[in-house]
C-alpha angles and dihedrals in degrees: 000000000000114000121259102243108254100258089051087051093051104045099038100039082196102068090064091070111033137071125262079293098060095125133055104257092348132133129254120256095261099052087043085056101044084042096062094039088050083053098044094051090057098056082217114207082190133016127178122197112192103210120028111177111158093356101239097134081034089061088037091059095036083057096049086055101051098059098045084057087218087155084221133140128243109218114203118199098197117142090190103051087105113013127097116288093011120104104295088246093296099153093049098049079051099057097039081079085073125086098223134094113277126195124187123196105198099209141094115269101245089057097043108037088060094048092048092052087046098044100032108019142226123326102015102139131061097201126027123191114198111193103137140124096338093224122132092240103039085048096056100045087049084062096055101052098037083054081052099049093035120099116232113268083028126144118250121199136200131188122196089028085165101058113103108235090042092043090057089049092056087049086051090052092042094050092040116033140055097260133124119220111237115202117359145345116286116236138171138171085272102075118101126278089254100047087045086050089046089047093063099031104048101007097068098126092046087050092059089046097057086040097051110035102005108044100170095334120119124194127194130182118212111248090185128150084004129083109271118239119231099274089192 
């Protein structure tokens, strides 16, 4: 069990008594933790999280914000925050703990991101966070338009890295596009027999690291328009 951070505690009694799971849709300690220090250490004007739910990486980054004192707006993209059978508006009563400005887009994330590049342009947000619907599709055209909306040099963020459909979408972005992998190699149950094989047997140490301080949490930095470093 890895401890749920304090303000997490505080504000979600139910994480004080559960395991890394302790919330609906939520992540685990240790990706709350490296997600706020990931965040702190961007000094993020603006910041968009695709997926809310009950708001616990949204209170991590307003957070992160707000001591940084960065005076920025998290901007959250969740069509269920308030419909029925969705989450009661959990993760905007969360982040309303948080003295920064929140905005919630009540849609879902293929009809918004178009509409935000169209309507505000290209390279707009320092830090992205992309945890929506885990789907293969939805992932990857979460990717596009986030590499659209994202500044270069910005920070780009992925929950659920494992799971098999996301994890082929982020190969696709880190043999594709201009980012630089930040932590440790991504993995799932998809990969092949042998890169699972070379993975026990030569990426020990990676494997540590993911398991210690990622958990399923992948982080990319924005080579555009700059020339992309090896990520291997």
């Amino acid at each position: 069990m890895s401890r749920a951070p304090t303000l997490i505690q505080r504000l979600f009694p139910a994480s004080q008594t559960t395991d890394d799971a302790f919330i609906r849709d939520g992540m685990s300690g240790v990706e709350l933790l490296q997600l706020r220090e990931l965040v702190r250490c961007e000094r993020p004007k603006r910041v968009l999280e695709i997926g809310m739910a009950n708001g616990t990486s949204s209170v991590m980054m307003a957070e992160a914000m707000h001591l940084e004192q960065t005076n920025g707006q998290l901007t959250s993209i969740d069509p269920y925050q308030h419909k029925p059978g969705g989450y009661e508006g959990a993760g905007v009563q969360a982040v309303r703990q948080i003295p920064i400005a929140h905005l919630l887009i009540e849609d879902f994330d293929y009809v918004v991101l178009p509409k935000m590049v169209e309507v505000e342009g290209d390279a707009i947000y320092d830090v992205i966070l992309i945890d929506g619907f885990h789907s293969f599709e939805l992932t990857f055209l979460d990717l596009y338009y986030a590499d659209r909306l994202l500044k270069p040099g910005g920070l780009l963020l992925c929950h659920d890295c494992s799971s098999p459909a996301v994890y082929k979408a982020l190969k696709w972005l880190e043999r594709n596009k201009p980012y630089e992998r930040i932590g440790p190699p991504i993995y799932s149950s998809s990969q092949s027999f042998g890169e699972r094989i070379w993975r026990r047997l030569m990426g020990g140490r990676d494997r540590r690291e993911r398991k210690h301080n990622w958990h399923m949490l992948a982080a990319y930095r924005s080579c555009a328009p700059m020339r992309c470093r090896n990520m291997n």
